[in-house]
C-alpha positions as CSV (number, residue, x, y, z in Angstrom):
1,X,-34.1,74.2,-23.4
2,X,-37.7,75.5,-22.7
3,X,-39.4,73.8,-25.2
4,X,-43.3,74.2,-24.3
5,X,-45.1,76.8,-22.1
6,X,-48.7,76.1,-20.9
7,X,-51.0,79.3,-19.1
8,X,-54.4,78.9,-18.6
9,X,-56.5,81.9,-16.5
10,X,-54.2,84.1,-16.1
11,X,-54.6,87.8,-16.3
12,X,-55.9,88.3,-19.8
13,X,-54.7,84.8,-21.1
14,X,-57.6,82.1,-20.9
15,X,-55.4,79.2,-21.9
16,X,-52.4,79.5,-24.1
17,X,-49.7,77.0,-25.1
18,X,-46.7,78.4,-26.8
19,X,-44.2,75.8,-28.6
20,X,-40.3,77.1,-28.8
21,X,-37.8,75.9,-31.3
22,X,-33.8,76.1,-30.7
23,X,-32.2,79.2,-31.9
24,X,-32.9,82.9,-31.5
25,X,-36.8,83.3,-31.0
26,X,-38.3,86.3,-31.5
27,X,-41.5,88.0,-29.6
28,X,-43.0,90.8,-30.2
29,X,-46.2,92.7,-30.6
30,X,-47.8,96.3,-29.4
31,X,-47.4,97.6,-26.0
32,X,-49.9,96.2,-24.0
33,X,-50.6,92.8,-25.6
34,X,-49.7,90.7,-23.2
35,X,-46.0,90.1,-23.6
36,X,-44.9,91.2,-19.8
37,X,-47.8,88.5,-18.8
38,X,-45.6,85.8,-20.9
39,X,-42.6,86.3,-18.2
40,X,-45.3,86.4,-15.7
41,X,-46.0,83.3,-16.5
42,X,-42.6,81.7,-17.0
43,X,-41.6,83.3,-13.7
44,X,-44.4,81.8,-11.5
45,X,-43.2,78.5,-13.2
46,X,-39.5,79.0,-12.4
47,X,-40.4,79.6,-8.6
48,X,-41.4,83.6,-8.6
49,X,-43.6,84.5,-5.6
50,X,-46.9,84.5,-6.2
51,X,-49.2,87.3,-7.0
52,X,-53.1,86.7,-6.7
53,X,-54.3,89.5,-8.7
54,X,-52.6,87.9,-11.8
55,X,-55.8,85.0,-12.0
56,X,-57.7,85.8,-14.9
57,X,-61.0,87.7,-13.4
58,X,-64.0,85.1,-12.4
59,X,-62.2,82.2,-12.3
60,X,-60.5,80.1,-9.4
61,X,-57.5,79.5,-10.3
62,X,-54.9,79.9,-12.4
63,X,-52.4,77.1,-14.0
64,X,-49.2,77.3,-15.4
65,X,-46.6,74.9,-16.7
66,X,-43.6,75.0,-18.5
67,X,-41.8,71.9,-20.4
68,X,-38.0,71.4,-20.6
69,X,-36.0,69.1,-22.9
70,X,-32.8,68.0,-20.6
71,X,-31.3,65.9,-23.4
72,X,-28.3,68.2,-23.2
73,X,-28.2,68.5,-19.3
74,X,-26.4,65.6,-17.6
75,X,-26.1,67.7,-14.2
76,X,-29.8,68.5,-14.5
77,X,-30.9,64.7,-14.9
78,X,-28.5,64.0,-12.2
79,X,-30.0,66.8,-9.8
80,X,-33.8,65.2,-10.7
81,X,-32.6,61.5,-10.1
82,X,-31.4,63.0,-6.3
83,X,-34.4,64.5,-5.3
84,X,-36.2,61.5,-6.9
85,X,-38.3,63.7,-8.6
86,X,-37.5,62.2,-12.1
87,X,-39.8,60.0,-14.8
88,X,-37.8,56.7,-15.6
89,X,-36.5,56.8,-19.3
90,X,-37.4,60.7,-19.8
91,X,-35.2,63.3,-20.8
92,X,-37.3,65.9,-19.6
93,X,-39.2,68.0,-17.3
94,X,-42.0,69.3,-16.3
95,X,-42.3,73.0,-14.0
96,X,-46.2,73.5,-12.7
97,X,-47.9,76.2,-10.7
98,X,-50.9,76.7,-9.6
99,X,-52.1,79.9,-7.7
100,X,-55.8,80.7,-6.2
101,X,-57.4,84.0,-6.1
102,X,-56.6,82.9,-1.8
103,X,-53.3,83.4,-2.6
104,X,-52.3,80.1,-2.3
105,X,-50.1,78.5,-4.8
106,X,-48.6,75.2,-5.2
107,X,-46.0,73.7,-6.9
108,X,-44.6,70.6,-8.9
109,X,-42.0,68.9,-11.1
110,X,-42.9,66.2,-13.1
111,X,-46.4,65.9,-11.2
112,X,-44.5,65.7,-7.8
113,X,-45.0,68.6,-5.1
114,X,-41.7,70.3,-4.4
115,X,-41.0,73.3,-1.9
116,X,-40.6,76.4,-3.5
117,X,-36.9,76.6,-2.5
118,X,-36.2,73.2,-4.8
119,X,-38.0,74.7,-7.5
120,X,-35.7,77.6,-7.5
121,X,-32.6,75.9,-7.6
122,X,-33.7,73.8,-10.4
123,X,-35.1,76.5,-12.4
124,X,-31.3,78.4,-11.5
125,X,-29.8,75.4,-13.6
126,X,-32.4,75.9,-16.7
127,X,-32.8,79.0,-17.4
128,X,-31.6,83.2,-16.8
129,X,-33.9,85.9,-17.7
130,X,-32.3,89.2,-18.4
131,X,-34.0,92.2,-17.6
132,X,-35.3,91.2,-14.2
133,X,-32.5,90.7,-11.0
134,X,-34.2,88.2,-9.7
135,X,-33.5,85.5,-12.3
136,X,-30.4,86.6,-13.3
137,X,-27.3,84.3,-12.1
138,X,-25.1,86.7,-13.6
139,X,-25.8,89.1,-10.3
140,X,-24.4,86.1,-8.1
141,X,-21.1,86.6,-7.3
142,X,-20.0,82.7,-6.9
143,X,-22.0,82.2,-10.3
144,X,-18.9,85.3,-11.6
145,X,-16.6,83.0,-10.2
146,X,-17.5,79.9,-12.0
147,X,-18.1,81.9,-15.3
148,X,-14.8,82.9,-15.2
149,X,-13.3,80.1,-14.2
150,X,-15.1,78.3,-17.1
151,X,-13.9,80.9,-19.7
152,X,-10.0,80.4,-18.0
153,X,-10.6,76.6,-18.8
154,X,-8.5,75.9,-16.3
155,X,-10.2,72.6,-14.5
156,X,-7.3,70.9,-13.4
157,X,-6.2,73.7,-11.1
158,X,-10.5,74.2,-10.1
159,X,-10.0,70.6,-8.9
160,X,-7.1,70.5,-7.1
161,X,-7.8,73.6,-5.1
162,X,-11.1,71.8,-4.3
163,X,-9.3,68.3,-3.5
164,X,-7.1,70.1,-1.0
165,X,-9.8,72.6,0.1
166,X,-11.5,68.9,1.1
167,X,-8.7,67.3,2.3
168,X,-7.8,70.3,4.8
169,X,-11.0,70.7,6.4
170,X,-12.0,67.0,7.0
171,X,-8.4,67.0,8.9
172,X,-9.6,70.3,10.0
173,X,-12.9,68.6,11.2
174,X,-11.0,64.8,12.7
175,X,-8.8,67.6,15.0
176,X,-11.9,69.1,16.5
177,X,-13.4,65.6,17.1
178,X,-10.4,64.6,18.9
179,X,-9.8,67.6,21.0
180,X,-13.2,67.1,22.1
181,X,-12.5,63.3,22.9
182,X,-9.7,64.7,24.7
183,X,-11.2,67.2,27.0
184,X,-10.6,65.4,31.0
185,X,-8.2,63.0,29.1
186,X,-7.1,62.0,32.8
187,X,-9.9,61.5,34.3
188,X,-11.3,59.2,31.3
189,X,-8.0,57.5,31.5
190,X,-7.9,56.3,35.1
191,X,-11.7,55.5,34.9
192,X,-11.0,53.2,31.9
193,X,-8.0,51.8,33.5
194,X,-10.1,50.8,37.0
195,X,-12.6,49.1,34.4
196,X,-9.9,47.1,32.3
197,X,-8.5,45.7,35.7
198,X,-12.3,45.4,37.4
199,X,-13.1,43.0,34.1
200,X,-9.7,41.6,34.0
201,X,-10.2,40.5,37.1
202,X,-13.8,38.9,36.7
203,X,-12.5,37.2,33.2
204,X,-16.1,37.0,31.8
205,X,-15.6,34.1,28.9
206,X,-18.2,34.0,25.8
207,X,-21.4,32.1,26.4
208,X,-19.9,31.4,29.9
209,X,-22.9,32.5,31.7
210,X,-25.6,30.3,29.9
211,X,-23.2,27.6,30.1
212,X,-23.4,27.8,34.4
213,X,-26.6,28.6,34.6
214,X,-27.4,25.2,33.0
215,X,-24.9,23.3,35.5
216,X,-26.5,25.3,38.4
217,X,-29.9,24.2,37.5
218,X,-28.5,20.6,37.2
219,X,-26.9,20.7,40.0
220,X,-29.6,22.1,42.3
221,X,-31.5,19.2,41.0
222,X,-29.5,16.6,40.9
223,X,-31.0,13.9,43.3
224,X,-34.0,14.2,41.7
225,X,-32.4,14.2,38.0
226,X,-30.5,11.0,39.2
227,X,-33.8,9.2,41.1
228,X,-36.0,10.2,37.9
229,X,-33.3,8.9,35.4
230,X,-32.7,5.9,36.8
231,X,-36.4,4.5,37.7
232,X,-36.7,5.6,33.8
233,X,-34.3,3.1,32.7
234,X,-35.6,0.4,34.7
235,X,-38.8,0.9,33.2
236,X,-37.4,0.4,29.9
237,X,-34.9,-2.5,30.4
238,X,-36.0,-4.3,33.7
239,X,-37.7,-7.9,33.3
240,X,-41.5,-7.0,32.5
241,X,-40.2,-3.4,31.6
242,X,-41.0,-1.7,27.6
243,X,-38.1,-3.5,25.9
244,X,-39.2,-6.7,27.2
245,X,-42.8,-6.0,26.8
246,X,-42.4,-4.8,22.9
247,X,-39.4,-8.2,22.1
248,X,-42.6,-10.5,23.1
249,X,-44.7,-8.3,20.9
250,X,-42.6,-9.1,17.9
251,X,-41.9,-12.6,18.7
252,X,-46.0,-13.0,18.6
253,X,-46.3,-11.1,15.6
254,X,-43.5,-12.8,13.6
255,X,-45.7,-16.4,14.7
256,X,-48.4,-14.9,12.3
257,X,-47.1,-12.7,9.4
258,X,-46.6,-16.1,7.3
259,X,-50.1,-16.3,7.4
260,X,-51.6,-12.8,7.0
261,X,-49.1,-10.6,5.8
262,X,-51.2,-7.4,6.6
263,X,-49.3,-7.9,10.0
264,X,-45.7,-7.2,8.6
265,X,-46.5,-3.1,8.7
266,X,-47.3,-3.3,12.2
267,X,-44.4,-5.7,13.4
268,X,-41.7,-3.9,11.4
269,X,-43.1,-0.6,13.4
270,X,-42.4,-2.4,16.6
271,X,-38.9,-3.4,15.1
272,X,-38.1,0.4,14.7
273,X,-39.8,1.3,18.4
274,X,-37.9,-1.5,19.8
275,X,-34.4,-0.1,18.4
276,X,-35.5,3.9,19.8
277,X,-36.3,2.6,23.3
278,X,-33.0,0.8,23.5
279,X,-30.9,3.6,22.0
280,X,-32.9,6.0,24.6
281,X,-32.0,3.6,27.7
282,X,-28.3,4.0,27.0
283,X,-28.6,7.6,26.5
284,X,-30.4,8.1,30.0
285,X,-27.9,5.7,31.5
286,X,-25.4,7.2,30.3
287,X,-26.4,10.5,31.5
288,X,-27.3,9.2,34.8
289,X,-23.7,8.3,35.8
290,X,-22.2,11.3,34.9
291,X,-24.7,13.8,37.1
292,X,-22.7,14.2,40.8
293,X,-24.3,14.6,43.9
294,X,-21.4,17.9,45.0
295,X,-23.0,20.6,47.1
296,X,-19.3,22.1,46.9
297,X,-19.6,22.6,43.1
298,X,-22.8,24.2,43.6
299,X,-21.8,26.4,45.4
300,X,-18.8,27.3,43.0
301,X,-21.0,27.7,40.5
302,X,-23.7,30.6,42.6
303,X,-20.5,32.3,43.5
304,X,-19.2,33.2,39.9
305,X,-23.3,33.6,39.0
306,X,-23.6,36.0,41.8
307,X,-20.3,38.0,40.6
308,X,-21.1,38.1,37.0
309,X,-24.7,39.0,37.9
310,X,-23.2,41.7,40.1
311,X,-21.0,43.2,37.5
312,X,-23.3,43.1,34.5
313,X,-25.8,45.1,37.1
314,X,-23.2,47.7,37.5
315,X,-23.0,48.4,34.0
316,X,-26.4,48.2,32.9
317,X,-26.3,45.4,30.4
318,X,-26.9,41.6,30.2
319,X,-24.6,39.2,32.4
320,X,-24.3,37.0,28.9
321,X,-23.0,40.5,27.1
322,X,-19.8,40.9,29.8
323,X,-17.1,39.8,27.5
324,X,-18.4,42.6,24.5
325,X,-18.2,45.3,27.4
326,X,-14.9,43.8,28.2
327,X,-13.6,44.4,24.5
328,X,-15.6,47.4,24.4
329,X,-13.4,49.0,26.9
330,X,-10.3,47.7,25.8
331,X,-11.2,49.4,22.4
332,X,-11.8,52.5,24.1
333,X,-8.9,52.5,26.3
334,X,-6.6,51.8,23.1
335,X,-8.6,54.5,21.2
336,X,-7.5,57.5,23.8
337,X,-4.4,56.8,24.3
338,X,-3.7,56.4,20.4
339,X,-5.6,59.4,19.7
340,X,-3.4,61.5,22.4
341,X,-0.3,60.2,20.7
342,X,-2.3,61.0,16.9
343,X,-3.1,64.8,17.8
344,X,0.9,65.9,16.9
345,X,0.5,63.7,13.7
346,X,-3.1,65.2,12.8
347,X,-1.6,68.8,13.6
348,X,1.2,68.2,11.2
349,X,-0.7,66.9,9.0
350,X,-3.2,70.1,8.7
351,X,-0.2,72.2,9.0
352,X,0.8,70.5,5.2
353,X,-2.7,70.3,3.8
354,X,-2.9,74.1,4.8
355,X,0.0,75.0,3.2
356,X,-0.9,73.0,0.1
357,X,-4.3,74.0,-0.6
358,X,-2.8,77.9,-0.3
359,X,-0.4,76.8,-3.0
360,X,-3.3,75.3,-5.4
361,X,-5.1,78.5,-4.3
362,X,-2.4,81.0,-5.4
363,X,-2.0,79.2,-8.7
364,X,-5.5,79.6,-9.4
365,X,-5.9,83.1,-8.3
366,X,-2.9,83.5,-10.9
367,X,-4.8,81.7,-13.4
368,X,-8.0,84.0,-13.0
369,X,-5.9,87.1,-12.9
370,X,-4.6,86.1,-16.4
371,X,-7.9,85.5,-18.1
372,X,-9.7,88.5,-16.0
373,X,-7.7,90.3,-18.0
374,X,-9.0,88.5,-21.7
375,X,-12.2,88.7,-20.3
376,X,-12.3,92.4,-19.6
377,X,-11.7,93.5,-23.1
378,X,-13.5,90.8,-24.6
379,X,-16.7,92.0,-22.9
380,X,-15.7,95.6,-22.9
381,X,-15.6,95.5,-26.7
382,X,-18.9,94.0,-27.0
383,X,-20.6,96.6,-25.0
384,X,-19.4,99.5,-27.3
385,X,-20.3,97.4,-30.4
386,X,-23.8,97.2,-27.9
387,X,-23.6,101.2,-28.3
388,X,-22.5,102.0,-25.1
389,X,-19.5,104.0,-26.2
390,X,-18.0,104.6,-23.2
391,X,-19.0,101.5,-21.8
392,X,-16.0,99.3,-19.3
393,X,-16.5,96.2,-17.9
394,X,-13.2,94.4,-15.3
395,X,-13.7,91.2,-13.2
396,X,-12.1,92.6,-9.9
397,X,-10.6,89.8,-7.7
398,X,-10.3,90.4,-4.2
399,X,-9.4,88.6,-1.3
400,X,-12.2,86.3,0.2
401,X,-13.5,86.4,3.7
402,X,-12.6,83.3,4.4
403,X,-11.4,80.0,2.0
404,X,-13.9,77.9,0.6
405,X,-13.5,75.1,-2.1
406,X,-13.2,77.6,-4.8
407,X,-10.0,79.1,-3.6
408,X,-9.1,82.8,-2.1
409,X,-11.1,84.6,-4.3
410,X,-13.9,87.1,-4.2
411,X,-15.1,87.7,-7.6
412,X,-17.1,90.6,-8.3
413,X,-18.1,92.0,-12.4
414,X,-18.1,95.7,-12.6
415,X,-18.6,98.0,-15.0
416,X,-19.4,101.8,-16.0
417,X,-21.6,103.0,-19.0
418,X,-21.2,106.4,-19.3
419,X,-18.2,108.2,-19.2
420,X,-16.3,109.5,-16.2
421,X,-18.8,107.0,-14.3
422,X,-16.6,105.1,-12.1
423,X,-16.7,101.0,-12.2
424,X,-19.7,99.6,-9.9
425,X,-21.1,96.1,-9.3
426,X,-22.6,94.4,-12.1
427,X,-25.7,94.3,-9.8
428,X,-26.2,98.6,-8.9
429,X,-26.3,99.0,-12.7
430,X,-30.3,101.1,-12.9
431,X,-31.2,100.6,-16.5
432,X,-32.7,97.5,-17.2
433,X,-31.8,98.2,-20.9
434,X,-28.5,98.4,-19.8
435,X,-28.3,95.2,-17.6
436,X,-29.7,93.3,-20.8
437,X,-27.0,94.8,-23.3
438,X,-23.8,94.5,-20.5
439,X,-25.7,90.8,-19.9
440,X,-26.0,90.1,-24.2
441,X,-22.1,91.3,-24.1
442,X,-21.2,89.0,-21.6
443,X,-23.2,86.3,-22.4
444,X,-21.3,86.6,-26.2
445,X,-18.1,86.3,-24.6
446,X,-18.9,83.1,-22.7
447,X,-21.3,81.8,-24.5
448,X,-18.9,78.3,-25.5
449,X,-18.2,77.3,-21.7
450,X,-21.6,78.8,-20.0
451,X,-23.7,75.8,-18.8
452,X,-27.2,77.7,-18.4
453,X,-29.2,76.5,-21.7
454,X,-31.9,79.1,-21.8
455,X,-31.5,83.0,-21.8
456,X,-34.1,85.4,-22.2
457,X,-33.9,89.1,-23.0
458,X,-36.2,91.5,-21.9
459,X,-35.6,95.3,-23.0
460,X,-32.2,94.8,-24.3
461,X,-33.1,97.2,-27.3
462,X,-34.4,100.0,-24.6
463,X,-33.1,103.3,-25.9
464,X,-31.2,102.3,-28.8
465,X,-32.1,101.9,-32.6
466,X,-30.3,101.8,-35.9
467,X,-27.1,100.1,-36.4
468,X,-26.9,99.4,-32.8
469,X,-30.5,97.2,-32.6
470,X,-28.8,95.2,-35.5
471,X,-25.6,94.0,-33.5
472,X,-28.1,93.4,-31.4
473,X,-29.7,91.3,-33.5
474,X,-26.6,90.0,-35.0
475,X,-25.1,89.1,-31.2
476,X,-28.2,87.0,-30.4
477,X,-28.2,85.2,-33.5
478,X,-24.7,84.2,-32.8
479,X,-25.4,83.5,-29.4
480,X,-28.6,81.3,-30.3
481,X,-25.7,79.4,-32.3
482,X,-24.6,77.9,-28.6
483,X,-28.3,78.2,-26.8
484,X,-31.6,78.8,-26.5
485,X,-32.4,82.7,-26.8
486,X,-35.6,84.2,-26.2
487,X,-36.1,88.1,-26.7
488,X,-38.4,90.2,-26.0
489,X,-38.6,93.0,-28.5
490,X,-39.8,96.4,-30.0
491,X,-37.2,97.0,-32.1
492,X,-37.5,94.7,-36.0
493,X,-33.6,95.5,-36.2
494,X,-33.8,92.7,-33.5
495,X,-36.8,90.7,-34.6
496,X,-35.5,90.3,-38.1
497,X,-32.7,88.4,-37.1
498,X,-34.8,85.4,-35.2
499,X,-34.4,81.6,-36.1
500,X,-38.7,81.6,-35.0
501,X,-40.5,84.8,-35.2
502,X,-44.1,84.9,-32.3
503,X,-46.4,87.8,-32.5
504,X,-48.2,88.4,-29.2
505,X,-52.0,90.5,-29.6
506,X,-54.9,91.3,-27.8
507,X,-58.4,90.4,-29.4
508,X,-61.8,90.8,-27.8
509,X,-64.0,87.6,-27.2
510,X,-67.6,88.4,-26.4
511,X,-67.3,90.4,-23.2
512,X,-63.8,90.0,-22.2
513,X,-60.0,91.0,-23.7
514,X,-57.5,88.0,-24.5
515,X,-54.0,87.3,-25.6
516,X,-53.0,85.0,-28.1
517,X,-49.6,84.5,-30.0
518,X,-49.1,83.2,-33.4
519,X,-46.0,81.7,-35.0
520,X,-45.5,84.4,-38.1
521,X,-44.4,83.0,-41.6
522,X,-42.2,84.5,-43.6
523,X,-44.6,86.7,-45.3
524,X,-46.2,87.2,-41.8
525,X,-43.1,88.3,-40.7
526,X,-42.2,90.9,-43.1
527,X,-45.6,92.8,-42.4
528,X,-44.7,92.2,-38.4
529,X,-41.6,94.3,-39.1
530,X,-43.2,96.9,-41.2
531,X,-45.4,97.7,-38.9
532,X,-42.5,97.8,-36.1
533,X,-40.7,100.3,-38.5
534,X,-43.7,102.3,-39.7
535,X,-46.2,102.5,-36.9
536,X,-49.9,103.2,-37.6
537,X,-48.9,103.9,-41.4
538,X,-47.4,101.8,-43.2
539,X,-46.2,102.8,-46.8
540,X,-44.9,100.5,-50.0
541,X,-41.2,101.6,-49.2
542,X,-42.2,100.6,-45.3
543,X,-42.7,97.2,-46.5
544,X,-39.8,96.8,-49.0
545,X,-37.1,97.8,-46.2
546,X,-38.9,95.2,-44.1
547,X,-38.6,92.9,-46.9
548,X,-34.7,93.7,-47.6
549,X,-34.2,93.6,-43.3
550,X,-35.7,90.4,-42.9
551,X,-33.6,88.6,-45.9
552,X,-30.0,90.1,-45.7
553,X,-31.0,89.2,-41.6
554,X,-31.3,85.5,-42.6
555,X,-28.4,85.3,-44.7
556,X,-26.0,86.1,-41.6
């Protein structure tokens, strides 16, 4: 629910912060106050475009924001965690503008800039204003859908025809992919085929090519490996060579160590250098008798490097990455020829998803046409009781374009005011006194399964008085029961009937005209409706039916 709205410098407001309670709330005030500038407002913050003109006069710019308490709205949190434009632990959120006498205008939620197009579909999920077609959801035809698919409570049959919608096209989809795989399927085949035998034929083994690369360097160099190697191990284990040198070492050390132990660090060091050069000797012997002097190996060992090298060259890539490429095309040759045999499957397939999602489709459409009908008369009777006599509203379903996720349906509210009018879209209706009453009527009807929190009313009581303002009233109230309602009024028939009551006036500060808006008490609140009944003059039996109206108002 909108629970705060900030303005500051714009048109005659100079910085204004309005609180709102639950419930029905209430504004009103005389004509020219400032209440159109209060939607103004709200509408900049909800993602309206942006209007220059509207910053207050000698000022820069103008600043609007507008608080909302998502306790209640899961799918909103949900929506802010996605865009990552929501505060850890906070079950709320925050809608600023800002808009230059330039013309430029900027906006944010929750301190983060947003485009304007995000901003709009988050405001669509907060809040409806009635009265002006560009916030009303009730206009959108797939927004009809939904509402009466909410007020059919039908989910299980919403999902299914979804599921299967889902389930057909990503078939739908897989079919397409593989007919495109599939175009020159001949062609790919034999190309494939030439490179399964060309690698079969090489037989490219993993790590294969570091592996001869290392023999070819040895064996390239093997008569000077084996010369080096072996005048190595001489030098370590000939007479006069580094094992002999370090065994006399020790033998003169361990002479001494009796006498100055210092020498025991130094001798066992020897020990342990003694025991490395050994192990080391073997090791190079060892080594040394097992390199070959085989020029015929060698040259074994170029010709596979040369064909791998040759091969890898013709496919772009890395000799040592032959046997992926190998696997790779194996993969690939499986893949089309499993694919050709999988398009008859995939068409059968989407040949049974078709025919089921048609079925979930039909039973929904079914479904709708059932409570279409509850709905019409529902609403129907709640625009006469609105005072619009004559007044008919019918959900007309019609076949859709094309399927979609929500079944076969094109859903589309009509209705007539006046009699011998014939039924027209919800959206061609030219009275925006109208739209709000046809909106209150429809709203009343739905008002247990509709998810938007927030309404607001703007000229619903346009062009009626008497009984009929207070079944306005009345229908608010009772709607305020299951949301947030915000009206806009001239009529105290309506005003009386508020949970919060906010007078909007003008006053004059020094040189220039402001708004302000105060929360009325209860005795406030009965001389805001006598003056709403009496005008200029306002008499002691003015004040006493204001009294009466505002009581027997609360008591409902």
């Amino acid at each position: 629910m909108l629970s705060e709205l900030s303005i500051q410098n714009l048109a005659l407001i100079e910085k204004l912060t309005l609180h709102f309670q639950s419930g029905f709330s209430t504004l009103t005030g005389e004509t020219g106050a400032g209440k159109s500038i209060l939607l103004d407002a709200l509408g900049l913050a909800l993602g309206d475009r942006a209007d220059s003109s509207l910053v207050r006069y000698e000022t820069a710019r103008a600043d609007i924001s507008a608080r909302f308490d998502l306790t209640h709205l899961a799918h909103v949190q949900h929506w802010l965690e996605q865009q990552e434009l929501d505060e850890a632990g906070e079950k709320s959120c925050i809608l600023r503008r800002t808009l230059t006498t330039e013309g430029r205008s900027k906006a944010y939620v929750n301190g983060i800039p947003i485009a304007l197009s995000q901003l709009k579909t988050l405001s669509a999920m907060l809040i409806d204003i009635h009265g002006q077609h560009e916030h009303q959801s009730l206009l959108n035809s797939t927004k009809q859908l939904e509402l009466l698919d909410a007020f059919a409570a039908h989910p299980d049959l919403v999902e299914s025809c979804r599921h299967n919608f889902k389930l057909w096209q990503k078939s739908k989809q897989r079919l397409r992919e593989l007919q495109s795989e599939q175009q020159d399927y001949q062609s790919k085949l034999e190309l494939l085929q030439f490179q399964q035998q060309e690698f079969s034929d090489l037989a490219p083994q993993i790590d294969e090519f570091e592996q001869l690369e290392i023999e070819q360097h040895s064996l390239s160099h093997a008569s000077e490996i084996k010369h080096n190697s072996e005048l190595a191990y001489q030098l370590l284990e000939d007479e006069n060579g580094a094992s002999d040198v370090i065994s006399r070492a020790i033998y003169s050390l361990e002479k001494i160590c009796d006498f100055d132990t210092r020498f025991n660090a130094p001798l066992h060091q020897l020990n342990s250098a003694l025991i490395e050069v050994q192990e080391a000797a073997s090791e190079i012997q060892s080594l040394n008798e097992r390199i070959e002097l085989d020029p015929q190996l060698l040259n074994q060992v170029e010709e596979r490097l040369s064909a791998l090298f040759a091969t890898a060259k013709k496919y772009q890539i890395e000799p040592s990455e032959l046997p992926q490429k190998q696997q790779l095309i194996e993969q690939s040759l499986a893949d089309l020829q499993h694919n050709n045999d999988a398009l008859d499957e995939l068409q059968t397939l989407i040949s049974q998803q078709h025919d089921a999602f048609h079925f979930a489709a039909k039973q929904l459409h079914e479904s709708r046409l059932k409570a279409a009908k509850k709905l019409d008369k529902q609403i129907t009777d709640g625009m006469r009781q609105l005072g619009m006599a004559n007044g008919k509203f019918a959900v007309d379903l019609s076949p859709a374009a094309s399927a979609s996720a929500m079944g076969m349906d094109l859903c589309q509210f009509q209705v007539t005011a006046n009699k011998g009018q014939p039924l027209q879209a919800l959206a061609k209706v030219a009275s925006g006194g109208e739209l709000s009453r046809i909106s209150l009527a429809i709203q009343v009807a739905t008002a247990e399964v509709a998810q938007l929190p927030t309404l607001i009313f703007d000229e619903v009581d346009v062009g009626i008085g008497g009984g009929i303002a207070e079944v306005v009233g009345e229908k608010m109230r009772q709607l305020g029961c299951h949301k947030q309602i915000l009206s806009i009024t001239h009529l105290a028939q309506v005003a009386a009937h508020g949970n919060q009551h906010l007078r909007i006036s003008k006053f004059d500060k020094k040189s220039a005209t402001q708004t302000k808006v105060d929360y009325l008490t209860e005795t406030e609140r009965t001389a805001e409706l006598a003056r709403m009944l009496g005008g200029m003059t306002i008499t002691e039996q003015t004040e006493k039916m204001a009294t009466e109206m505002l009581q027997q108002a609360q008591q409902k």
